[in-house]
PyMOL Python script that loads the backbone (N, CA, C, O; Angstrom):
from pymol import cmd

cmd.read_pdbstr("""\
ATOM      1  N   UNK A   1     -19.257  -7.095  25.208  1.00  0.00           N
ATOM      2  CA  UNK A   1     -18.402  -7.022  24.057  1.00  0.00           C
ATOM      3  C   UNK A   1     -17.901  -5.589  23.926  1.00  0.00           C
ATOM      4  O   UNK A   1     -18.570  -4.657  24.373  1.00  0.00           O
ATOM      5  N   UNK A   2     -16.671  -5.395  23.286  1.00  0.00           N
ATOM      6  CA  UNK A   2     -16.049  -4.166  23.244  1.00  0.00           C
ATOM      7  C   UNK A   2     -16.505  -3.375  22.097  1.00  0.00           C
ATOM      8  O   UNK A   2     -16.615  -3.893  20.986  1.00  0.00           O
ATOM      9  N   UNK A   3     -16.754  -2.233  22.301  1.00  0.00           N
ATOM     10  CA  UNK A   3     -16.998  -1.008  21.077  1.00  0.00           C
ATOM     11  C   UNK A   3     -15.924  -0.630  20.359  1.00  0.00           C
ATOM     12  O   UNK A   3     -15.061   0.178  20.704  1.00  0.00           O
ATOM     13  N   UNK A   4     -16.019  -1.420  19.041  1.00  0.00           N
ATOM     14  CA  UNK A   4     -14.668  -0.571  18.072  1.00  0.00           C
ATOM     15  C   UNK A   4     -14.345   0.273  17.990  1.00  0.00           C
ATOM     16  O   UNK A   4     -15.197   1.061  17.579  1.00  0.00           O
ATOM     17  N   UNK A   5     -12.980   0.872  18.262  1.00  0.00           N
ATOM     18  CA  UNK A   5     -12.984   2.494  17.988  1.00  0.00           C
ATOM     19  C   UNK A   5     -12.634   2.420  16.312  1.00  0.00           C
ATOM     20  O   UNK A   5     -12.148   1.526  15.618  1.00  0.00           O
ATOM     21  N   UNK A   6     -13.273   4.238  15.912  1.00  0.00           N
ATOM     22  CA  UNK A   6     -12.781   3.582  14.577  1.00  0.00           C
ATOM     23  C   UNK A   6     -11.219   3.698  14.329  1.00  0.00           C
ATOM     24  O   UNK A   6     -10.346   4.133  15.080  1.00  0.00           O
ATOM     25  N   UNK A   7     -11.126   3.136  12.947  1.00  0.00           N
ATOM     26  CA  UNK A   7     -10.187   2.794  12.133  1.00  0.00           C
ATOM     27  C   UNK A   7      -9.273   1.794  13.199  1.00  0.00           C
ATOM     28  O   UNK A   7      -8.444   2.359  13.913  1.00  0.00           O
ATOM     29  N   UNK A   8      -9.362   0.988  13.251  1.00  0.00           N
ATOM     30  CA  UNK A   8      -9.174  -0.124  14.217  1.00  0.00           C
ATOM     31  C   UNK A   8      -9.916  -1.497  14.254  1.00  0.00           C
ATOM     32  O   UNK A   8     -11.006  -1.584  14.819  1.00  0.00           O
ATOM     33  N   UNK A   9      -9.458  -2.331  13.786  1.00  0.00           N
ATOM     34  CA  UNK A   9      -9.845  -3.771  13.286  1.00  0.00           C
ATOM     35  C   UNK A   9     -10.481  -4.165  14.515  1.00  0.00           C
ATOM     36  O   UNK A   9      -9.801  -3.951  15.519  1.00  0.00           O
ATOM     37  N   UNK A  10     -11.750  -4.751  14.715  1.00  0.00           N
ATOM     38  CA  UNK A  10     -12.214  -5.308  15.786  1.00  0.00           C
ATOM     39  C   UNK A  10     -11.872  -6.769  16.377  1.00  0.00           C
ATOM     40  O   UNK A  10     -11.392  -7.092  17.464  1.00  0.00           O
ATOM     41  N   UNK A  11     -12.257  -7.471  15.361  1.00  0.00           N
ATOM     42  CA  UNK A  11     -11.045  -8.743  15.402  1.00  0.00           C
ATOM     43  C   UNK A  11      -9.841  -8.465  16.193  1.00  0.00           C
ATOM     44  O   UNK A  11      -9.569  -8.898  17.313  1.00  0.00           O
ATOM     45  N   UNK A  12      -9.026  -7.525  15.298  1.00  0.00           N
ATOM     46  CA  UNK A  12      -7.648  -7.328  16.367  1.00  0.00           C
ATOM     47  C   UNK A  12      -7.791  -7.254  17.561  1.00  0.00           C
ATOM     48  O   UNK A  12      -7.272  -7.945  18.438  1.00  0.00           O
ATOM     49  N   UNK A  13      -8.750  -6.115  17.674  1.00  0.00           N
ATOM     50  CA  UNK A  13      -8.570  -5.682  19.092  1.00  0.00           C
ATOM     51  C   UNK A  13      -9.075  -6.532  20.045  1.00  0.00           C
ATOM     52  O   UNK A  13      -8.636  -6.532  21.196  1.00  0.00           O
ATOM     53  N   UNK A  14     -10.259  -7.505  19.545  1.00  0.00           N
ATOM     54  CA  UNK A  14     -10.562  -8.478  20.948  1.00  0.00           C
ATOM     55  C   UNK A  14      -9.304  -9.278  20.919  1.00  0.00           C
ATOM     56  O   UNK A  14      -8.742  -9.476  21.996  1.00  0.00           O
ATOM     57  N   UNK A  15      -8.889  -9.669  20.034  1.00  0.00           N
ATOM     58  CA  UNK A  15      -7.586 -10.818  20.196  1.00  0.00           C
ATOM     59  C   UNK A  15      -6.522  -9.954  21.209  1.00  0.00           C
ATOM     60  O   UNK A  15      -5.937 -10.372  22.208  1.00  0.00           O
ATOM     61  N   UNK A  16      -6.492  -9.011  20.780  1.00  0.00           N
ATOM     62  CA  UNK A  16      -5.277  -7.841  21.727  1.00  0.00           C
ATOM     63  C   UNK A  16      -5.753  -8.110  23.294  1.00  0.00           C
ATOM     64  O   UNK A  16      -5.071  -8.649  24.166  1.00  0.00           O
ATOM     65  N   UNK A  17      -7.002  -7.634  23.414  1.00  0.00           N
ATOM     66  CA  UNK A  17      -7.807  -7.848  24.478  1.00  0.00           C
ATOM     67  C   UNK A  17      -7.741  -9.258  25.586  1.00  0.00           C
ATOM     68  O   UNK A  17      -7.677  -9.270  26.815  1.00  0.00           O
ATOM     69  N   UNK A  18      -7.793 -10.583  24.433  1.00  0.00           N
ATOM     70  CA  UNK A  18      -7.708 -11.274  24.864  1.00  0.00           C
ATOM     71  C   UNK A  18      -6.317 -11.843  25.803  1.00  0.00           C
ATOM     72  O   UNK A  18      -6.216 -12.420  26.886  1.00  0.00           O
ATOM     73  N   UNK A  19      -5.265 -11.316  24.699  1.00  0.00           N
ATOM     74  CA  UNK A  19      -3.750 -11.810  25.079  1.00  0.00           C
ATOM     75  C   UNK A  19      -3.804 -10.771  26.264  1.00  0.00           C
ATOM     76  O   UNK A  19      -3.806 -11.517  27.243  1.00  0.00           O
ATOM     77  N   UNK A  20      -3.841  -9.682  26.664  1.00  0.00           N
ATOM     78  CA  UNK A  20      -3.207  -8.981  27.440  1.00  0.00           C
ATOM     79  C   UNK A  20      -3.545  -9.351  29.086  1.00  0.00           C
ATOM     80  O   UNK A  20      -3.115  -8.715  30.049  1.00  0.00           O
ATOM     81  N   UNK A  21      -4.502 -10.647  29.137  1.00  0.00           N
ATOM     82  CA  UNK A  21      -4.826 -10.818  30.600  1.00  0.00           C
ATOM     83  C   UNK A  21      -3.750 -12.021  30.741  1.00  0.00           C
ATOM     84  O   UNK A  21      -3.613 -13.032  30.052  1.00  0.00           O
ATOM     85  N   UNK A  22      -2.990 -11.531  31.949  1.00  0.00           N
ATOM     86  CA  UNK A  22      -2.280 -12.752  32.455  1.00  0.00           C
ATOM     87  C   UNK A  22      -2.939 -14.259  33.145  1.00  0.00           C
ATOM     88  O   UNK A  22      -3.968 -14.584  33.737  1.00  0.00           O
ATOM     89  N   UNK A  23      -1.695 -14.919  32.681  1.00  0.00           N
ATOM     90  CA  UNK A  23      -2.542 -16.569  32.678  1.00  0.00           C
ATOM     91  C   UNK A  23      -2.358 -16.806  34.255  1.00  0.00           C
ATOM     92  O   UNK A  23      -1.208 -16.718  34.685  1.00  0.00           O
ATOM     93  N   UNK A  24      -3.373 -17.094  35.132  1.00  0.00           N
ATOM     94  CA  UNK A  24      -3.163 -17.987  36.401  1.00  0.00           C
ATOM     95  C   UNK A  24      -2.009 -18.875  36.718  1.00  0.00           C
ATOM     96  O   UNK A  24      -1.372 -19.017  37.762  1.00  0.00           O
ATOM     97  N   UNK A  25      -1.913 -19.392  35.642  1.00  0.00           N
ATOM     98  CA  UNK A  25      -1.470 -21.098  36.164  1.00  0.00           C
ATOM     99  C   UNK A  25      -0.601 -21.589  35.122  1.00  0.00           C
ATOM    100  O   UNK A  25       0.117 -20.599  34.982  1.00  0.00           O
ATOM    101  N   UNK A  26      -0.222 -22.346  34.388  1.00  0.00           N
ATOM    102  CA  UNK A  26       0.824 -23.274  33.407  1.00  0.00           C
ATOM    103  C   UNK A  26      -0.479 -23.751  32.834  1.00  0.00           C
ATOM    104  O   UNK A  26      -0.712 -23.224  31.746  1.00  0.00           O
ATOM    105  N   UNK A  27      -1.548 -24.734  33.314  1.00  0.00           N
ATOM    106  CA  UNK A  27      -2.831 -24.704  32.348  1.00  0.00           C
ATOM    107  C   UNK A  27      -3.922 -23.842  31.905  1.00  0.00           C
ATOM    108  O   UNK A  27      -4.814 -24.159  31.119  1.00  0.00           O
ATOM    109  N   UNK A  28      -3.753 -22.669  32.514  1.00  0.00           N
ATOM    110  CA  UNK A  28      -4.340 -21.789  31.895  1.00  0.00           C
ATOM    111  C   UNK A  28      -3.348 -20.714  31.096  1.00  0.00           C
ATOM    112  O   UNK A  28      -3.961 -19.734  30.673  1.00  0.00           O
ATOM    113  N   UNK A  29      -2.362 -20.727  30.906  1.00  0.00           N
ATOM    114  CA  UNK A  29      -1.323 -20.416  29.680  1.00  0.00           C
ATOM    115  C   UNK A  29      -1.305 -21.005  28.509  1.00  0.00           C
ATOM    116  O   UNK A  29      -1.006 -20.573  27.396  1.00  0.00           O
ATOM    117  N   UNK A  30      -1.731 -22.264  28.952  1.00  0.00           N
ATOM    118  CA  UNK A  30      -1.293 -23.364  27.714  1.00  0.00           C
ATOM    119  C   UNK A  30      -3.168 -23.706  26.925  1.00  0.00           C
ATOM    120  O   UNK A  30      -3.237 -24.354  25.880  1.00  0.00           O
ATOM    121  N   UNK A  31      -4.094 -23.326  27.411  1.00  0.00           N
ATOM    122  CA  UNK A  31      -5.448 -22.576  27.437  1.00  0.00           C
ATOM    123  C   UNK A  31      -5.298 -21.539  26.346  1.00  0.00           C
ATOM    124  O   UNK A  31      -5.743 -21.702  25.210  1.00  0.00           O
ATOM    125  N   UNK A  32      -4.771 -20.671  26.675  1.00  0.00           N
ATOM    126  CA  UNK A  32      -4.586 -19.472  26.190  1.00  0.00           C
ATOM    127  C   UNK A  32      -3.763 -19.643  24.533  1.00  0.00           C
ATOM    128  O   UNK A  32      -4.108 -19.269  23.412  1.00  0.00           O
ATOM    129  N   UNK A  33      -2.572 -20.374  25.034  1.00  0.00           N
ATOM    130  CA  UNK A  33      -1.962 -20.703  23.866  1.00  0.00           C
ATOM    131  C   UNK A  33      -2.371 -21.257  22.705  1.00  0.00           C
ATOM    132  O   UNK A  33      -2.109 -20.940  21.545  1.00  0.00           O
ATOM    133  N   UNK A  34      -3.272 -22.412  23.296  1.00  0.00           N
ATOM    134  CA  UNK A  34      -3.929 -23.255  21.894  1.00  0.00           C
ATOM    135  C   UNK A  34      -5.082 -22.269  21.334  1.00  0.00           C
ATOM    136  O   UNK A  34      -5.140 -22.240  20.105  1.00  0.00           O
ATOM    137  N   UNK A  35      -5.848 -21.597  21.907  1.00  0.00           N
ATOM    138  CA  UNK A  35      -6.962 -20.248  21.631  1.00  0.00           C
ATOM    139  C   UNK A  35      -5.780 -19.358  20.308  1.00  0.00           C
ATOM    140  O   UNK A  35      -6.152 -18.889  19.232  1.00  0.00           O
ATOM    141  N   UNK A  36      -4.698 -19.363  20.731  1.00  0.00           N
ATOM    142  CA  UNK A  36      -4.113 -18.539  19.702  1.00  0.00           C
ATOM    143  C   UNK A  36      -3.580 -19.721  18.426  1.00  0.00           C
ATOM    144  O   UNK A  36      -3.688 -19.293  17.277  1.00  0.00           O
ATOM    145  N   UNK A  37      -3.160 -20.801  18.549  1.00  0.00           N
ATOM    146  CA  UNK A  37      -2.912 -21.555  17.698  1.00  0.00           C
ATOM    147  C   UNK A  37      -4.314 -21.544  16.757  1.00  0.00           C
ATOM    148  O   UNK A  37      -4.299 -21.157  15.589  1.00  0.00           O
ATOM    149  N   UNK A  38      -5.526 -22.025  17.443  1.00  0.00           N
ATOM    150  CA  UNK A  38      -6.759 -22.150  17.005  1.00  0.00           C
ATOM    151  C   UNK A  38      -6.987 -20.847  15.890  1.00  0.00           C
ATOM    152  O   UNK A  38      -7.700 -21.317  15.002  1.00  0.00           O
ATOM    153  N   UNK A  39      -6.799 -19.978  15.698  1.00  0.00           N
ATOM    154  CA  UNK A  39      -7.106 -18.995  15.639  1.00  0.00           C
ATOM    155  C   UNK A  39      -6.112 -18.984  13.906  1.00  0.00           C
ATOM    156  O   UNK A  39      -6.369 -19.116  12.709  1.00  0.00           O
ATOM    157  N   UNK A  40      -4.890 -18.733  14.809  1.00  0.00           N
ATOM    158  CA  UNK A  40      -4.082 -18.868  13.009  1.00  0.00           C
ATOM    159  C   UNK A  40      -4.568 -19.750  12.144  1.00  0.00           C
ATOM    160  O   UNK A  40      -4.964 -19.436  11.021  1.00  0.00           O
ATOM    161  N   UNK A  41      -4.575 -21.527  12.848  1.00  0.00           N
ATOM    162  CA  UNK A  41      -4.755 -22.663  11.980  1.00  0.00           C
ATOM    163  C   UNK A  41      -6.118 -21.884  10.961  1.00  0.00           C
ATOM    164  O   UNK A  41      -6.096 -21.774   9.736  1.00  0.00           O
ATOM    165  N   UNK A  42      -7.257 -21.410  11.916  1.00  0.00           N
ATOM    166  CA  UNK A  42      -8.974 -21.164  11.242  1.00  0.00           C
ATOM    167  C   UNK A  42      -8.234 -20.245  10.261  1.00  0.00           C
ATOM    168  O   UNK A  42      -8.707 -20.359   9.130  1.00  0.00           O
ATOM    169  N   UNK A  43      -7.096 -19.263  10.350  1.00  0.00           N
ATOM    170  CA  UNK A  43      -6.778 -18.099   9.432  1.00  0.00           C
ATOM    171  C   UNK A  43      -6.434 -19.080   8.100  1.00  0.00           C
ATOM    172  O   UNK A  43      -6.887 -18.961   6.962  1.00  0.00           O
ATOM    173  N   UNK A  44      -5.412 -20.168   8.655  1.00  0.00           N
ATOM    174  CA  UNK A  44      -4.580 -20.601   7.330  1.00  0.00           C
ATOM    175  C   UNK A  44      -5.759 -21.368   6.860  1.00  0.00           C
ATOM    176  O   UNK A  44      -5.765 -21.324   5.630  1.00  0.00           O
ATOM    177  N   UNK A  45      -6.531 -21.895   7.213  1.00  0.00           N
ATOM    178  CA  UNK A  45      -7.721 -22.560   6.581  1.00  0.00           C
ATOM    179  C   UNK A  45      -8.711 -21.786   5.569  1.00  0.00           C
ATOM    180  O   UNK A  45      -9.089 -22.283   4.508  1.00  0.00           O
ATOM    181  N   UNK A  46      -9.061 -20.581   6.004  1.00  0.00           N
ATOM    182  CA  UNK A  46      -9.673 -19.705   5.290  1.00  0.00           C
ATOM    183  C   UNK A  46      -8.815 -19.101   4.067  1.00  0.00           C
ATOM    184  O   UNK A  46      -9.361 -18.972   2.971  1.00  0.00           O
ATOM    185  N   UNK A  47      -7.607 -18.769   4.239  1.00  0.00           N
ATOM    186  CA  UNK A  47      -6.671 -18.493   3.219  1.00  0.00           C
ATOM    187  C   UNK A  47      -6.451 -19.547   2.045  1.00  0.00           C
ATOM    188  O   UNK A  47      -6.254 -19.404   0.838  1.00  0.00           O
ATOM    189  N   UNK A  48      -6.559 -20.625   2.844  1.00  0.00           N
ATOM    190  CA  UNK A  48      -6.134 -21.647   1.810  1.00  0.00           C
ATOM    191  C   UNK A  48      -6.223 -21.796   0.040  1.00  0.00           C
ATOM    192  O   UNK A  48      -6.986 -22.721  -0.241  1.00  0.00           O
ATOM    193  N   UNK A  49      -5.784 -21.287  -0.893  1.00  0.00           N
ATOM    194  CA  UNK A  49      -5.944 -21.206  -1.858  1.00  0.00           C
ATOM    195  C   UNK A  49      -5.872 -22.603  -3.292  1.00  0.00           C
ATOM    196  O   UNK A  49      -6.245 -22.348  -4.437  1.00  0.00           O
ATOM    197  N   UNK A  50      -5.521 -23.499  -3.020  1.00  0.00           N
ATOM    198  CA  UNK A  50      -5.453 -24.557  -3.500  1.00  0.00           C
ATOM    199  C   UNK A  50      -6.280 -25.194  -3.839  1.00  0.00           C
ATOM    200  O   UNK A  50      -7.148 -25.247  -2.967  1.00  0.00           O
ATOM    201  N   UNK A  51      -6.555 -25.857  -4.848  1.00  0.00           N
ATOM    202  CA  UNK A  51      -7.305 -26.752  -5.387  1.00  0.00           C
ATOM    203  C   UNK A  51      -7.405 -27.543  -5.339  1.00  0.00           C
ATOM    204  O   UNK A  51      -6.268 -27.857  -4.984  1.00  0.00           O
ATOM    205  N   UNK A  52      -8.197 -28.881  -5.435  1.00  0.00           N
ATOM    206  CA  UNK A  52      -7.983 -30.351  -5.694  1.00  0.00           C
ATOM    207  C   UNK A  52      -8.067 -30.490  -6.758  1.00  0.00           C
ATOM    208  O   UNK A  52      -9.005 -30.115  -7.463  1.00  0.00           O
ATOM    209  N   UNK A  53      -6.800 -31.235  -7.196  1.00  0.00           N
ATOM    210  CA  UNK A  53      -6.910 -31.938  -8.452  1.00  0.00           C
ATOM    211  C   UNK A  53      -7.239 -33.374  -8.278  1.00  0.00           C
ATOM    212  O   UNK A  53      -6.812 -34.111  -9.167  1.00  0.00           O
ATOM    213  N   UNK A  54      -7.788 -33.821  -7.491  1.00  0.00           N
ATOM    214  CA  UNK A  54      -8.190 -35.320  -7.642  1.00  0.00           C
ATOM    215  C   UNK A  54      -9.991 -34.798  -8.286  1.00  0.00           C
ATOM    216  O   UNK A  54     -10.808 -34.180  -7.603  1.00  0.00           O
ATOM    217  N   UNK A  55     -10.239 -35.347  -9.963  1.00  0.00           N
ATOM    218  CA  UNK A  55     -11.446 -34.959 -10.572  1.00  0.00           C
ATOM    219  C   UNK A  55     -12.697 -36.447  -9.560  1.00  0.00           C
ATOM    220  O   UNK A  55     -13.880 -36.255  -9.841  1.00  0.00           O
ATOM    221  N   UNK A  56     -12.580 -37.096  -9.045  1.00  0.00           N
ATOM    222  CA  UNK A  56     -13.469 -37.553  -8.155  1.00  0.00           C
ATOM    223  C   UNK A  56     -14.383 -37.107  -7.458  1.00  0.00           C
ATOM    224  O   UNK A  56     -15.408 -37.613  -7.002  1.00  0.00           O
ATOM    225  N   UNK A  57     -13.638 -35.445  -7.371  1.00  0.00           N
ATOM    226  CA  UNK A  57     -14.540 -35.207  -5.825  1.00  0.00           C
ATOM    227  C   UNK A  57     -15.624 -33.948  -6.360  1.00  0.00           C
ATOM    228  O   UNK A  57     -16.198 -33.213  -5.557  1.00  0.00           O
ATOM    229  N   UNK A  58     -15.758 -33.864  -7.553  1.00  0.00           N
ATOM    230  CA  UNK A  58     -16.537 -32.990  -8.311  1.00  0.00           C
ATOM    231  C   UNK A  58     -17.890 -33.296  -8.507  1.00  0.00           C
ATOM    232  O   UNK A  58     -18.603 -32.544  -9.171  1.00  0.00           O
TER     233      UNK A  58
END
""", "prot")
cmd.dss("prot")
cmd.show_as("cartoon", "prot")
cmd.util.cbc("prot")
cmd.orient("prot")
């Protein structure tokens, strides 16, 4: 695993880390690609600010 330098987001930098190796192949691009989709979706999930208003699930 990589040593943070400081003032430098570690998160970022493995993701930086990660993108900067070129893909082999068309399935290992498309590998790569969903790793980054994966990644936003977990962001917008954690962000998610909304509530349920259906009182059922309380």
């Amino acid at each position: 695993m990589s040593k943070a330098q400081p003032g430098i987001d570690k998160n970022l930098q493995n993701v930086v880390a990660d993108l900067e190796q070129p893909a082999v192949n068309s399935h290992h691009a498309q590998q790569i690609q969903q790793d980054t989709n994966d990644r936003r979706h977990q962001d917008s999930l954690n962000h998610d600010k909304t509530e349920d208003m259906n009182p059922s699930h309380s």
